[in-house]
Structure formats: structure tokens, C-alpha cells
SERO-4910 file (N, C-alpha, C, O; in steps of 0.05 Angstrom, whole numbers):
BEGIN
 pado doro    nc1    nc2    nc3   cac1   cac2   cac3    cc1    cc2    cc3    oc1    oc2    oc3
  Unk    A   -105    311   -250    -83    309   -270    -93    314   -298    -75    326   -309
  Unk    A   -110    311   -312   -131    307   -330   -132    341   -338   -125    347   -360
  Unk    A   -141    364   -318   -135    389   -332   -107    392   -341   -100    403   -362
  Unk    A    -89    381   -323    -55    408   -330    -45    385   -355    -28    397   -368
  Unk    A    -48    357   -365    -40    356   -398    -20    347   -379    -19    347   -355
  Unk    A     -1    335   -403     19    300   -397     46    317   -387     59    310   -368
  Unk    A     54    343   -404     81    357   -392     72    366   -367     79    353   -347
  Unk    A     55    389   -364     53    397   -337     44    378   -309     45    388   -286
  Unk    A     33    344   -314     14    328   -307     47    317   -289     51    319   -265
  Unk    A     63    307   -307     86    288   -300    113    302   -287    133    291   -277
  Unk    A    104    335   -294    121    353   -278    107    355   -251    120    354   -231
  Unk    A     85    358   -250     79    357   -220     84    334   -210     96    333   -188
  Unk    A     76    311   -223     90    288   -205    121    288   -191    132    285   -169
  Unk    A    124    294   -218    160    291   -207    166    310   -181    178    303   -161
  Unk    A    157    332   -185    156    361   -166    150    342   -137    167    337   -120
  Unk    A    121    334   -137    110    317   -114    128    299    -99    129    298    -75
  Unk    A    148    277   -120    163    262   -114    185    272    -99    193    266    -76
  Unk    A    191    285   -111    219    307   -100    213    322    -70    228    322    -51
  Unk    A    196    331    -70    187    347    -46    188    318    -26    208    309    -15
  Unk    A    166    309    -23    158    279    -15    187    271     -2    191    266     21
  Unk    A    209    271    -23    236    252    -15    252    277      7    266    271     26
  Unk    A    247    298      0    267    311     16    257    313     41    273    314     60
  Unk    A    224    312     46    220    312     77    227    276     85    233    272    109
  Unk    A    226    262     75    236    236     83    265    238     92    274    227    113
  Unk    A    284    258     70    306    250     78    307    267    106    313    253    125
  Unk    A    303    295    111    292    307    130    286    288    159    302    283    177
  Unk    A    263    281    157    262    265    179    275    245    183    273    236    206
  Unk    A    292    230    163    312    207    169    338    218    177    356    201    181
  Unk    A    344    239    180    366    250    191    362    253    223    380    249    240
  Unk    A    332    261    227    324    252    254    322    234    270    315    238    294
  Unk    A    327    210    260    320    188    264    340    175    289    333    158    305
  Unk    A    367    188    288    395    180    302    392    214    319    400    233    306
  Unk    A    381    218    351    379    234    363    379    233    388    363    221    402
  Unk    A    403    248    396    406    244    427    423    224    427    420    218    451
  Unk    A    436    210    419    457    181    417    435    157    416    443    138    430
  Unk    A    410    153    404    391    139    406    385    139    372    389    157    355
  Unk    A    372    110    370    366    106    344    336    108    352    329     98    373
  Unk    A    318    121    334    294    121    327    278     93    309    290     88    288
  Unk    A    265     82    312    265     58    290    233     67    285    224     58    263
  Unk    A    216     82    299    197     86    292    183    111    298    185    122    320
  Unk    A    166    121    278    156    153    283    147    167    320    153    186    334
  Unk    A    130    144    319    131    151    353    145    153    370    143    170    388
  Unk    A    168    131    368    187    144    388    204    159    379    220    165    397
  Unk    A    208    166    363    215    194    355    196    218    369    207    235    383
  Unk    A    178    218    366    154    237    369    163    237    407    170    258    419
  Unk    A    162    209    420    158    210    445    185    226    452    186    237    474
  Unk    A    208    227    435    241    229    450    235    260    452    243    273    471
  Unk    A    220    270    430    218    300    420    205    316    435    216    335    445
  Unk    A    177    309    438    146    309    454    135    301    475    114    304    486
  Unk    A    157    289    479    143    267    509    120    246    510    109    242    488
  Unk    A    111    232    528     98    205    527     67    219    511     58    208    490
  Unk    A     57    237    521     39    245    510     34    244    476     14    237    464
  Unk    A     64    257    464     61    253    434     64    226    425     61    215    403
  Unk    A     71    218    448     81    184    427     54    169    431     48    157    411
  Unk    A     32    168    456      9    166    452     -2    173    425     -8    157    408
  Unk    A     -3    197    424    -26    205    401    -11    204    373    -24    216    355
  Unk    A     14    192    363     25    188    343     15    167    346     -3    162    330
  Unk    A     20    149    363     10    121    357    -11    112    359    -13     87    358
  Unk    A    -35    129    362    -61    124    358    -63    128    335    -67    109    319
  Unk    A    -61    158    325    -60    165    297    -50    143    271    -63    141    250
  Unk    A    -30    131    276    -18    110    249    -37     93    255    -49     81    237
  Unk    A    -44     88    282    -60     57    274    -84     60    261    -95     42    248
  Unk    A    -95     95    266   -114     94    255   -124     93    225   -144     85    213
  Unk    A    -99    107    217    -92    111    186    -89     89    180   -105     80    164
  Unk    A    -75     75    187    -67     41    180    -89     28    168    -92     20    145
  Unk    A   -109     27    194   -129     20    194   -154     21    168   -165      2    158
  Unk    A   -157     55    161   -173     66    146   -161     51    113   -173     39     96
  Unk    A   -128     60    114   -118     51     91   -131     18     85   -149     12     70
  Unk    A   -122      9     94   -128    -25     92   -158    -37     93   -162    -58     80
  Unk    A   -178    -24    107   -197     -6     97   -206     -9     70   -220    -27     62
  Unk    A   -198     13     55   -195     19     32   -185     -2      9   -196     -7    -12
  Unk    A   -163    -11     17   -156    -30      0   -164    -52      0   -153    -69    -15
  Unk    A   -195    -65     22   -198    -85     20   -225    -81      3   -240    -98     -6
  Unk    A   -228    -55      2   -257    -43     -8   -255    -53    -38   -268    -70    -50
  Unk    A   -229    -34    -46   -211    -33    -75   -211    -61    -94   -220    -64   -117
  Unk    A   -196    -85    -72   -199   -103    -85   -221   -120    -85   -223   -139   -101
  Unk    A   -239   -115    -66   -265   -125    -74   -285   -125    -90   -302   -143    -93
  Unk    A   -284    -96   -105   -285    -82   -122   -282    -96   -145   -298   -107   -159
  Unk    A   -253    -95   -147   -240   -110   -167   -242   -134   -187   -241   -136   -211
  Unk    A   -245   -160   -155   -247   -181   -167   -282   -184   -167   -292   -207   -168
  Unk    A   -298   -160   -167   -327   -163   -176   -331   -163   -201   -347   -173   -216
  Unk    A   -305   -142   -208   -306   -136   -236   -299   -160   -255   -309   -163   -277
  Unk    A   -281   -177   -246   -268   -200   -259   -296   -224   -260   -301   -241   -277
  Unk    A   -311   -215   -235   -331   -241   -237   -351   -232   -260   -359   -248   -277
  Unk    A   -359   -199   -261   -385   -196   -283   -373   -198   -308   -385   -208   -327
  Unk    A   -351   -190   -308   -334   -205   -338   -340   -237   -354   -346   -245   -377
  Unk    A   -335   -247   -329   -337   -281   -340   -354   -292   -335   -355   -314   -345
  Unk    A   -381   -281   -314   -398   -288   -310   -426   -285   -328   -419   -268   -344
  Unk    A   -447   -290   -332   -471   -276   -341   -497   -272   -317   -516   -256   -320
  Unk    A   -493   -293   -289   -521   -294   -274   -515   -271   -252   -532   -266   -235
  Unk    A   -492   -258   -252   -480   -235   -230   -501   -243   -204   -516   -227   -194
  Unk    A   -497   -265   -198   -511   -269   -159   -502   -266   -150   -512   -264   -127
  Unk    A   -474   -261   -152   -459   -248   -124   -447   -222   -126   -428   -214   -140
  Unk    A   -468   -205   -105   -460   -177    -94   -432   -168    -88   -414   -184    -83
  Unk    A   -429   -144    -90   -408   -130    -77   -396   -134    -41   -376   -125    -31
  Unk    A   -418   -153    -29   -402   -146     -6   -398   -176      4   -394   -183     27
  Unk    A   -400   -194    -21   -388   -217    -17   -357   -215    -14   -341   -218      4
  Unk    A   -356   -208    -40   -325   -208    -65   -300   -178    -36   -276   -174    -36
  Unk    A   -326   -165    -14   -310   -157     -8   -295   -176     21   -272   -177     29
  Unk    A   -321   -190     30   -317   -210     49   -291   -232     44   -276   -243     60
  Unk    A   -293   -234     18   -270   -257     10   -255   -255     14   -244   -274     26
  Unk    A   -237   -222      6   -217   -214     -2   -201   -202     42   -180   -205     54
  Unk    A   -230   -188     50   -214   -192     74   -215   -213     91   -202   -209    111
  Unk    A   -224   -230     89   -218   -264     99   -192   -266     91   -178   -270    110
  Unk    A   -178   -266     65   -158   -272     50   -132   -257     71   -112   -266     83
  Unk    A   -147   -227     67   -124   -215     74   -112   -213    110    -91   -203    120
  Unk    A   -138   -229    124   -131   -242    152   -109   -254    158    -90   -252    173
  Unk    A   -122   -278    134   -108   -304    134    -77   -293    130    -61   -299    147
  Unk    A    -69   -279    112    -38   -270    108    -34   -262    129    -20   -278    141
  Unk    A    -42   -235    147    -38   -224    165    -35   -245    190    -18   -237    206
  Unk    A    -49   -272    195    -47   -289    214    -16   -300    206      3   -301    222
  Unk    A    -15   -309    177     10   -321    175     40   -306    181     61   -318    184
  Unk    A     36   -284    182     60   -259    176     68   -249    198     66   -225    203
  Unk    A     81   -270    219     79   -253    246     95   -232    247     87   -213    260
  Unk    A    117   -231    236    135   -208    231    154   -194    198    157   -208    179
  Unk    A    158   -182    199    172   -167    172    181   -187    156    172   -196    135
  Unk    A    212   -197    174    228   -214    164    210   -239    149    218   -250    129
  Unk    A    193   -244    158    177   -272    147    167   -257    123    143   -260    125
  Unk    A    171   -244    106    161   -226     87    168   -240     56    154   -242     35
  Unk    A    201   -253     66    217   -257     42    210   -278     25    215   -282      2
  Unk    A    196   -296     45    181   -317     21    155   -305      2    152   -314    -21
  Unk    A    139   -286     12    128   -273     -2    130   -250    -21    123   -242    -43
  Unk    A    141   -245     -4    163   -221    -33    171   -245    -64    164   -242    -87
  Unk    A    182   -259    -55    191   -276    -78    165   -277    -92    161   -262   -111
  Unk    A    149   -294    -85    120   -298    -94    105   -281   -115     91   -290   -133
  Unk    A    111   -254   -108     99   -237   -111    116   -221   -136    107   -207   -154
  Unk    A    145   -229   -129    155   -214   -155    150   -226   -184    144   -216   -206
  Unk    A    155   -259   -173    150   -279   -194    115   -278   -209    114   -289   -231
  Unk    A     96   -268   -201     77   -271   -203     77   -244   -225     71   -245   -249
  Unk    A     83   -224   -212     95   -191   -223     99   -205   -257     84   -208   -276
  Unk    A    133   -212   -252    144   -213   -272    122   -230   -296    124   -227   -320
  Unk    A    103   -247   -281     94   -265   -307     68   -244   -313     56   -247   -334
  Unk    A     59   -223   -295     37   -214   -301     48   -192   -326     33   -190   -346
  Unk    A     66   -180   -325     90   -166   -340     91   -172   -372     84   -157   -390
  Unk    A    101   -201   -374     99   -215   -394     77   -220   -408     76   -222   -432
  Unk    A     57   -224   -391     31   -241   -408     18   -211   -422      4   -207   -442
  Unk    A     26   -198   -407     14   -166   -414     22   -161   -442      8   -159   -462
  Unk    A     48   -159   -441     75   -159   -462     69   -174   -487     75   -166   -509
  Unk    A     56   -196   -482     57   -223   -503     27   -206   -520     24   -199   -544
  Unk    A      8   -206   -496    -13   -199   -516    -19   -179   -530    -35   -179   -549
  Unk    A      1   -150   -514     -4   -126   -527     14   -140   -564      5   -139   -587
  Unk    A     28   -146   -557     49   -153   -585     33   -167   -604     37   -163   -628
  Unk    A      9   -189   -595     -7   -205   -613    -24   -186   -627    -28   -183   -651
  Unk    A    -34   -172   -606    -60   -153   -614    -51   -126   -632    -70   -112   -637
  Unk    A    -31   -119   -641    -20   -107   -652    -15   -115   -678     -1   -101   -693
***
């Protein structure tokens, strides 16, 4: 993003976004096929492709799933290393503590979360936390100014 500059940078986004939504809407039109509701890519894949595709669709997401989450446990381990050499001065703890923590943490949610619906107490949590991270942001950019 950094070569094409903030007009051409935020026009490709948008471009990206747009494209992005129309194959969504695209495949959500698919979704209701054959007098059958689709609720998930594979069996879509299997109604289309047969058992074979719904196999290897559903290997495929888990694996991506997988890699993603992966990544984001990498990300925020990362993260809160950075928060520790901040406040810390004796930095004894490595990178693959801070990453151990974080996916312990993110078990523990995953143990508690048996399904979607149980989501809504955390969603709340999470907006409320949002909104105050929002503010404190807000408060200090305004001081420091």
C-alpha cells in the first residue's frame, strides 16, 4: 500500500472490498439450492460436487482455520511481549512464553464456548472493553495535544 499513496492506496481498498462483497453475495445466492438450505461451504460443495468435494472442502477450512489461529496466537504473543519490554527492564521472559500464555488463554475460551450462540455474553464483553479502549485513546490523544 505504501507505493500507490493514500488516493490510489484507499481506492484499492475500496475496489478489494467491493469485489470481495459481490463474490459473497454471489455465493449467498447459492446457498438456497435444490429446495435445500446450505448453512455451510461444504455442504454446498458436497450438494454441487459430491461427497468427495465436501471431504476436501472440509479438510481444507480446517486447515486454514487452523494455520489462521496459528497466526494469531503467534500475533498476540508477539504483542503482549511487546507490552512486557515496555514496562519491564530485566526482559526474562522470551517470546515463546508470552506465546504459551496467550494460547493457554485462548483454549480456555475455546473450552468455555461450546457453541456460537454462547457468544453473546462475550460479545458484550468485548464491545464494552472496545468502547472504553476507544475512549481512553480519545481522552489521551486530546491531553497530548
Amino acid at each position: 500500500m505504501v507505493p500507490l499513496g493514500w488516493a490510489p492506496g484507499v481506492m484499492g481498498l475500496i475496489l478489494a472490498a467491493a469485489i470481495s462483497l459481490y463474490a459473497n453475495v454471489l455465493i449467498a445466492k447459492l446457498h438456497v439450492l435444490g429446495g435445500k438450505r446450505h448453512i455451510r461451504y461444504r455442504d454446498l460443495a458436497g450438494h454441487i460436487y459430491g461427497r468427495k468435494a465436501y471431504s476436501l472442502t472440509w479438510g481444507l477450512q480446517y486447515v486454514n482455520l487452523f494455520m489462521i489461529n496459528t497466526g494469531f496466537i503467534i500475533l498476540a504473543g508477539s504483542s503482549l511481549k511487546t507490552i512486557y519490554v515496555l514496562f519491564r527492564d530485566d526482559h526474562t521472559m522470551k517470546l515463546p512464553y508470552f506465546i504459551a500464555i496467550v494460547g493457554f488463554v485462548c483454549a480456555m475460551f475455546a473450552i468455555e464456548i461450546p457453541h456460537l450462540s454462547a457468544l453473546r455474553i462475550w460479545l458484550g464483553f468485548s464491545t464494552f472493553f472496545s468502547l472504553v479502549y476507544y475512549y481512553s485513546i480519545c481522552t489521551g490523544l486530546k491531553r497530548w495535544d
